[in-house]
MMTF fields as JSON, N, C-alpha, C and O atoms, coordinates in Angstrom:
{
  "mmtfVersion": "1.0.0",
  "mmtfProducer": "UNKNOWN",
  "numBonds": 363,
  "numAtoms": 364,
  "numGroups": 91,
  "numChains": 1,
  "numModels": 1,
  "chainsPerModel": [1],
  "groupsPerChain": [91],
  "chainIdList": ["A"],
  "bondAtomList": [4, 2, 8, 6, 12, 10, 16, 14, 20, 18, 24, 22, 28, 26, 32, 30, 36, 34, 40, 38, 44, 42, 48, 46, 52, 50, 56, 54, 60, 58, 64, 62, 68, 66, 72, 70, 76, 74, 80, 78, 84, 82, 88, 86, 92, 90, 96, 94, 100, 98, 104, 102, 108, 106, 112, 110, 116, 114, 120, 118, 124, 122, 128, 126, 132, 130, 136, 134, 140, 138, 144, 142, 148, 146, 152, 150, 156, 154, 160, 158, 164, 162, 168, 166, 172, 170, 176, 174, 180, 178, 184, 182, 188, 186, 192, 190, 196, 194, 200, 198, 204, 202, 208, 206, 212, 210, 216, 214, 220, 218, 224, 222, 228, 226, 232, 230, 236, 234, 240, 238, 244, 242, 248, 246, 252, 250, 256, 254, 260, 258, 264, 262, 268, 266, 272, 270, 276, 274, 280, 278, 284, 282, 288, 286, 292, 290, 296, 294, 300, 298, 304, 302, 308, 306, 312, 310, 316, 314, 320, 318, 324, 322, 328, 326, 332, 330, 336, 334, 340, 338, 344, 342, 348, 346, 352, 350, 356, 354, 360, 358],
  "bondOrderList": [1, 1, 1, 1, 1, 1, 1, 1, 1, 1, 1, 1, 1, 1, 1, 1, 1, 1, 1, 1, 1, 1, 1, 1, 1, 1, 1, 1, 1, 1, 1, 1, 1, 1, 1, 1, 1, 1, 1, 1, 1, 1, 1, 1, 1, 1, 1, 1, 1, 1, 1, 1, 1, 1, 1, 1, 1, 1, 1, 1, 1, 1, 1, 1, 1, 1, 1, 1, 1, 1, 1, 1, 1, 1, 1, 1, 1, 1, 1, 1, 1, 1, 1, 1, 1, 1, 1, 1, 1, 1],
  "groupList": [{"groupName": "UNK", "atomNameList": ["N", "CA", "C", "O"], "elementList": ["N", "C", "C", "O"], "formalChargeList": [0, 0, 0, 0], "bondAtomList": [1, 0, 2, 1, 3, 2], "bondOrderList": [1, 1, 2], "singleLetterCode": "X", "chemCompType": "L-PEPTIDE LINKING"}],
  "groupTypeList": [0, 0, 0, 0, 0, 0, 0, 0, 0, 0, 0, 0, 0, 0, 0, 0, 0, 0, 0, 0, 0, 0, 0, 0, 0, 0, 0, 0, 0, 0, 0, 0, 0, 0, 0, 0, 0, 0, 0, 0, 0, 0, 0, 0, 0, 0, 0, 0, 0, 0, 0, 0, 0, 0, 0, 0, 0, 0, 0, 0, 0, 0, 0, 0, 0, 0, 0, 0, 0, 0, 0, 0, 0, 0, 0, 0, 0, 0, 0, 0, 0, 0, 0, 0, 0, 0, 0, 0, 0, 0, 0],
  "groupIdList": [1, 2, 3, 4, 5, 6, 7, 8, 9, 10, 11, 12, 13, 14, 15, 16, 17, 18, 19, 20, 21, 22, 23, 24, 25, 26, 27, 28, 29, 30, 31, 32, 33, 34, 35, 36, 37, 38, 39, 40, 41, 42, 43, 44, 45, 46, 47, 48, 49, 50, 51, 52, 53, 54, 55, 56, 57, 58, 59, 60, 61, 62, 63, 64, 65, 66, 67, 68, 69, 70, 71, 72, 73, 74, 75, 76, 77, 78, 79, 80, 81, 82, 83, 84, 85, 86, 87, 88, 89, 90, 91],
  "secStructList": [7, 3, 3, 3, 3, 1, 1, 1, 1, 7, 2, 2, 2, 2, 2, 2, 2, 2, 2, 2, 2, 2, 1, 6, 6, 7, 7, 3, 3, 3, 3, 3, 3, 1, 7, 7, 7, 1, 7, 7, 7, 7, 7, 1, 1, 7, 7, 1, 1, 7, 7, 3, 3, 3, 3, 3, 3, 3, 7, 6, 6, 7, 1, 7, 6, 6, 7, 7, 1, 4, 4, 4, 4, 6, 6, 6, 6, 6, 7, 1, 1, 7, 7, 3, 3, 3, 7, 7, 3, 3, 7],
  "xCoordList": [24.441, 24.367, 25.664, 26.035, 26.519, 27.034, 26.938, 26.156, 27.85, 27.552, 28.581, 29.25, 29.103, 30.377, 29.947, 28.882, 30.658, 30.396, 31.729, 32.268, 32.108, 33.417, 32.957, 34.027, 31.953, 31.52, 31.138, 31.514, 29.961, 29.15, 29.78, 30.916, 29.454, 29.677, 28.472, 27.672, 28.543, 27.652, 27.21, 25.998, 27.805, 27.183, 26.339, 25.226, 27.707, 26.893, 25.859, 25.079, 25.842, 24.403, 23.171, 22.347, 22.985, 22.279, 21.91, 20.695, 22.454, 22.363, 22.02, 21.135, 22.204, 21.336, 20.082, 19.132, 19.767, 18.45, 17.992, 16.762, 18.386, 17.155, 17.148, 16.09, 18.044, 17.914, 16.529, 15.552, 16.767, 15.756, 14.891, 14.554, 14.194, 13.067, 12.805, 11.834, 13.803, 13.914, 14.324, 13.599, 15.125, 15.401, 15.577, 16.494, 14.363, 14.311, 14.52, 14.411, 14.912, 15.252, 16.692, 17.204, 17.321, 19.05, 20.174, 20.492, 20.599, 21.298, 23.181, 24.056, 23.236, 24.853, 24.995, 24.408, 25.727, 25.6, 27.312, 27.789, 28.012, 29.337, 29.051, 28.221, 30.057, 29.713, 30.706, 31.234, 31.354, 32.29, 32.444, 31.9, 33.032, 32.391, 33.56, 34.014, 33.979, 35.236, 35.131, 36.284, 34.334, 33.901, 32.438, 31.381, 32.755, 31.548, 31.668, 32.52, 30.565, 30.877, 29.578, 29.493, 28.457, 27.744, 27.704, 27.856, 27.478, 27.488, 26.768, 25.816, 26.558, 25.394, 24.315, 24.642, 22.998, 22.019, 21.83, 22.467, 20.728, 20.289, 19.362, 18.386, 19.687, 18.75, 17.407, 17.313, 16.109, 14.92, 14.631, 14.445, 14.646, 14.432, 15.779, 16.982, 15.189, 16.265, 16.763, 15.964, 17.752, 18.074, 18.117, 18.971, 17.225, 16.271, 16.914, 16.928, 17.451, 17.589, 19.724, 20.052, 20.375, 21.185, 22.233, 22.222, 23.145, 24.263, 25.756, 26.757, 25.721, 27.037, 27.6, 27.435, 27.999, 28.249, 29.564, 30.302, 29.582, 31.287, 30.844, 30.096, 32.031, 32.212, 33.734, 34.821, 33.388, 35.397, 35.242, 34.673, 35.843, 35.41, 37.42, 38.479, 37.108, 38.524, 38.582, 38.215, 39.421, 38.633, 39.945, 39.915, 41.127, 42.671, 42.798, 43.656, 42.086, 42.143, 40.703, 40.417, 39.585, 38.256, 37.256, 36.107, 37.88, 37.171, 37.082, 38.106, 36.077, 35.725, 36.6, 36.517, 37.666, 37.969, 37.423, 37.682, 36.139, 35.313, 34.039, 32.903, 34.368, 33.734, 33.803, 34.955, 32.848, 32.349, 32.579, 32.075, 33.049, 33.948, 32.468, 31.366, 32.948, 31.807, 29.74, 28.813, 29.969, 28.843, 28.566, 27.386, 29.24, 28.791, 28.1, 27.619, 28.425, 27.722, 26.171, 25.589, 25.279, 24.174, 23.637, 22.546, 24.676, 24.434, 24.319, 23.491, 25.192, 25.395, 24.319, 24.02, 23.743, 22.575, 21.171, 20.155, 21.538, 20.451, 20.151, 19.071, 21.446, 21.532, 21.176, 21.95, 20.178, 20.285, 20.857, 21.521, 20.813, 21.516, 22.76, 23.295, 23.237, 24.542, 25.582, 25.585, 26.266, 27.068, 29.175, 30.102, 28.998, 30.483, 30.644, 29.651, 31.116, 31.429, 32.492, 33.297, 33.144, 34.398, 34.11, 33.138, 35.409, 35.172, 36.921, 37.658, 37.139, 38.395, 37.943, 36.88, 39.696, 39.118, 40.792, 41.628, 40.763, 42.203, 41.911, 40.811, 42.93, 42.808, 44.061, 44.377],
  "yCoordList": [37.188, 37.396, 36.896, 35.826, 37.46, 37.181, 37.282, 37.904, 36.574, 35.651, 35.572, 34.605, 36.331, 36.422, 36.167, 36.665, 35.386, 35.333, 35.459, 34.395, 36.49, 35.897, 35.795, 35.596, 35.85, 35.424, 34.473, 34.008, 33.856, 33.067, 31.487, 31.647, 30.688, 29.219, 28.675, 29.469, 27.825, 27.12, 27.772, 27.856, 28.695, 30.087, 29.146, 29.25, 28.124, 27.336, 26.124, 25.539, 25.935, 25.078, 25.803, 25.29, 27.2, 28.259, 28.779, 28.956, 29.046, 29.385, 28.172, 28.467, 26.811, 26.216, 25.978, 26.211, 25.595, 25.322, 26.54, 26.489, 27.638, 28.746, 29.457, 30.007, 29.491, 30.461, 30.108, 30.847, 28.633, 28.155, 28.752, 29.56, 28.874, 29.62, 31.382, 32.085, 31.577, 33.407, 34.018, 34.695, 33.684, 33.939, 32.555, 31.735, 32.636, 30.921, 31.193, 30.305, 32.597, 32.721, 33.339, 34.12, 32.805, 33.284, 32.679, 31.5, 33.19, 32.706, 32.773, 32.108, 33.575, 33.952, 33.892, 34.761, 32.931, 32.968, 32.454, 31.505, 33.397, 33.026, 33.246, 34.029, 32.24, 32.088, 31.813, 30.706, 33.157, 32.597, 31.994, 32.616, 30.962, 30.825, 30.316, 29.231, 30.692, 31.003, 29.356, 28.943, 28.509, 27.628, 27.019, 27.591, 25.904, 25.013, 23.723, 22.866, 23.578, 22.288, 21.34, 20.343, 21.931, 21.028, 20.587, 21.459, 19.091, 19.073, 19.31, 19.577, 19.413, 20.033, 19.191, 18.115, 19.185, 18.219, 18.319, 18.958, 17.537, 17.407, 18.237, 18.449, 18.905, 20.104, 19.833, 19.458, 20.166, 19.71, 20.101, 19.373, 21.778, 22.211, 22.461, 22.341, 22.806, 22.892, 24.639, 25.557, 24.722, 26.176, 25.991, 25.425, 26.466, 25.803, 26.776, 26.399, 28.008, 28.764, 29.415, 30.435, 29.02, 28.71, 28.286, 27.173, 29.398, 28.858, 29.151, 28.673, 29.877, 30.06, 29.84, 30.821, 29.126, 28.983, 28.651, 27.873, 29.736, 29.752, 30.067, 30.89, 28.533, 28.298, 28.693, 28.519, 29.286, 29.746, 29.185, 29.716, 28.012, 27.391, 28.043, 27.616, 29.3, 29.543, 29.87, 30.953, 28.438, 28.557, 28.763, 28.932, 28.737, 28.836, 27.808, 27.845, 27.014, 25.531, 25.037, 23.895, 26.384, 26.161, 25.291, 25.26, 24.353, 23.625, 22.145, 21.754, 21.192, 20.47, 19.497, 19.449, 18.521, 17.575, 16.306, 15.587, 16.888, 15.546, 16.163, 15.774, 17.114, 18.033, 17.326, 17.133, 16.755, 16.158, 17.173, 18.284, 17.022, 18.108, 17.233, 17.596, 16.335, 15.324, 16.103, 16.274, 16.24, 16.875, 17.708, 17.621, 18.432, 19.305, 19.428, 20.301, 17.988, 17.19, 16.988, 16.343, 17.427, 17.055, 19.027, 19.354, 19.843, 21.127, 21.562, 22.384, 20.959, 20.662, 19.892, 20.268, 18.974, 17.828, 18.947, 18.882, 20.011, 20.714, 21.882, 22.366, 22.094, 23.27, 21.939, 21.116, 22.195, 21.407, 22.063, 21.292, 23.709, 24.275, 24.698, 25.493, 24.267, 24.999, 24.847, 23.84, 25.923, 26.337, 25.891, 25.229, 26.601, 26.988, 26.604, 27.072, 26.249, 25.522, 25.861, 25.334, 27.12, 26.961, 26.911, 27.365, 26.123, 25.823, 26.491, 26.714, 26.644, 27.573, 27.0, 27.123, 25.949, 25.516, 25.638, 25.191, 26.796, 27.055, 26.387, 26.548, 25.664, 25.144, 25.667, 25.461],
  "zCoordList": [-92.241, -90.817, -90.21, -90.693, -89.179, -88.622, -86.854, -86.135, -86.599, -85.051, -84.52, -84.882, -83.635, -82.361, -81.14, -80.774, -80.328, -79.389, -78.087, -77.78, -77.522, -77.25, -75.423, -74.846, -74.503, -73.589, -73.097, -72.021, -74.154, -73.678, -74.49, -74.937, -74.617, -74.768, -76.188, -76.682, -76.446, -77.357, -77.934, -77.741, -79.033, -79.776, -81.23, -81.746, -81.527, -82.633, -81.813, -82.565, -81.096, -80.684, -81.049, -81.805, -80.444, -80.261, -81.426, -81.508, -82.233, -83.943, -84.475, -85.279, -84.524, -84.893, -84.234, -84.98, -83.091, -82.621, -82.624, -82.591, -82.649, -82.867, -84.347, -84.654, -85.135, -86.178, -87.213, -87.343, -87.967, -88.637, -88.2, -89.066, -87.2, -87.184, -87.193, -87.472, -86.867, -86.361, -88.305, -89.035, -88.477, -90.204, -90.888, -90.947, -91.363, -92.301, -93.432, -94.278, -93.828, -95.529, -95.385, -96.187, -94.097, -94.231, -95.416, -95.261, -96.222, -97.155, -96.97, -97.525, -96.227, -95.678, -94.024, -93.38, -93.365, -91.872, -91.855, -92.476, -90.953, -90.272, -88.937, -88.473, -88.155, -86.922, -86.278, -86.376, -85.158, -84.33, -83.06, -82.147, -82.753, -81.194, -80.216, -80.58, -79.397, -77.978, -77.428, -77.305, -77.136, -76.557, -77.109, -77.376, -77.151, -77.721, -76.723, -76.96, -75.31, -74.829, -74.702, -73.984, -75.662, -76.09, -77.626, -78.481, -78.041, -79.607, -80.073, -79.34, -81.217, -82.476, -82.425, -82.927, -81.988, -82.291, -83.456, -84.294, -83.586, -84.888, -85.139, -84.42, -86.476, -86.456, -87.225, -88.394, -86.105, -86.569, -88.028, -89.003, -87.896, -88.566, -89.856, -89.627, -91.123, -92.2, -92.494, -92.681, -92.479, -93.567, -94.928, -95.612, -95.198, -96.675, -97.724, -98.896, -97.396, -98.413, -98.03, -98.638, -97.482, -96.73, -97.995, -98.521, -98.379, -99.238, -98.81, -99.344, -97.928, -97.566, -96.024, -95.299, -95.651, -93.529, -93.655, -94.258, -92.674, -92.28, -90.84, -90.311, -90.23, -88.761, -88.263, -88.815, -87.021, -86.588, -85.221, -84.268, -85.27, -83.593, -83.213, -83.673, -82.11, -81.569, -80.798, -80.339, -80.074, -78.365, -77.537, -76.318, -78.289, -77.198, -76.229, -75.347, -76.343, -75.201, -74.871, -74.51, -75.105, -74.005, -74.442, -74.003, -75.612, -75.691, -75.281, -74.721, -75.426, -74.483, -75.331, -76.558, -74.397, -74.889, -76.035, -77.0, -74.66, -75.876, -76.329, -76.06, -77.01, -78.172, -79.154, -79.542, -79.841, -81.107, -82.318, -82.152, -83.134, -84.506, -85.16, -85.571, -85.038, -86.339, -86.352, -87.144, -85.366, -84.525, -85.725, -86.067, -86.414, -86.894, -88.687, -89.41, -88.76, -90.173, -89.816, -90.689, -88.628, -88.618, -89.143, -89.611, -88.881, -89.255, -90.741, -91.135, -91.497, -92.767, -93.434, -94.568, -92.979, -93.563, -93.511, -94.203, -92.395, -92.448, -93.798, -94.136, -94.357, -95.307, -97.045, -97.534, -97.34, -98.585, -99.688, -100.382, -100.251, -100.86, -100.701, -101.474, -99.827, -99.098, -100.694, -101.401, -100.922, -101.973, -101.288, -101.754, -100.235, -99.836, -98.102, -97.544, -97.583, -96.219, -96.098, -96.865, -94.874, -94.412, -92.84, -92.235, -92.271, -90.983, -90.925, -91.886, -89.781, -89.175, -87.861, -87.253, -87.432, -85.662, -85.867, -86.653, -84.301, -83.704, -82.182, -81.654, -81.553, -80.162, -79.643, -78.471]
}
């Protein structure tokens, strides 16, 4: 599955707090997102079957100074099989 967002804001907040439930047997998820100015909660739920996530945080400036990067290890704790992790952050 892939995930663009070049409008709206918090595309990866949104993909985590909602996907786990909408496709709980997603195994491939990339995700681009323009602006991120909330951090990653902690994700209740797990991507249980989840081996490949690739994040492209590319925001040309729009992101929040005090945007938490670290934030995004509670996304990771959620994937227990996760195989491959690429992250791509242009500012």
């Amino acid at each position: 599955m892939e995930m663009r967002c070049s409008t709206q804001c918090n595309t990866i907040y949104n993909a985590c707090a909602n996907l786990p439930s909408i496709v709980p047997n997603i195994e491939t998820l990339s995700i681009s997102s323009v602006s991120e100015v909330v951090n990653i909660p902690i994700v209740p739920v797990k991507f249980l079957h989840l081996k490949y996530l690739s994040i492209s945080l590319e925001g040309n400036g729009a992101f929040s100074p005090d945007y938490d990067y670290f934030s995004l290890v509670s996304l990771l704790d959620a994937c227990p099989v996760l195989e491959t992790f690429n992250l791509f952050v242009s500012q």
